[in-house]
C-alpha angles and dihedrals in degrees: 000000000000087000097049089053093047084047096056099038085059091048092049091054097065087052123105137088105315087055087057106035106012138235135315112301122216118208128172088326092317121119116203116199113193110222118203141172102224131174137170139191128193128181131179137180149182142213134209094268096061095250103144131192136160135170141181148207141194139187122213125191127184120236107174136272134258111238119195123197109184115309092342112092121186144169109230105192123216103235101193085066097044092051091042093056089033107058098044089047087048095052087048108047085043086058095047090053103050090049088055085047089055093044101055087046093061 
């Protein structure tokens, strides 16, 4: 078992943004830096018998790049991901408030 865990410790750590979207591009003098919010989780067990198994999962979501041209560095947002994490959290945090509001009127 001991084996499986340090394997996949091993695997997780060359996870981030470069292995999903790749490097830093250079174009024309331009460097374009993808930016991600990225997280993993693994988990693995045993039984008595000595049968193993393990899996894993991860979310990525794209936040935008830096792109630099010369001295000049700025963040440049995708706004399709933004809007498609934003307007769930919205409805949903506006759900969970009302719901406190109702409850401390009671």
């Amino acid at each position: 078992m001991a084996n499986f865990v340090l394997d996949l410790g091993k695997q997780s750590a060359s996870l981030g943004v470069a292995s999903v979207y790749g490097d830093q591009q250079d174009v024309d003098g331009v460097r374009f830096i993808p930016v991600a919010l990225s997280w993993h989780g693994f988990g693995g067990g045993s039984d008595d018998s000595g049968n193993e198994g393990g899996g894993g999962g991860g979310y990525t979501v794209p936040l935008g790049a830096y792109i630099r041209k010369g001295d000049d560095l700025r963040f440049e947002p995708n706004l399709v991901s933004l809007l498609a994490v934003a307007i769930p959290f919205v409805f949903v945090a506006g759900r969970a408030l009302s719901r406190v509001i109702r409850a401390l009127k009671k």
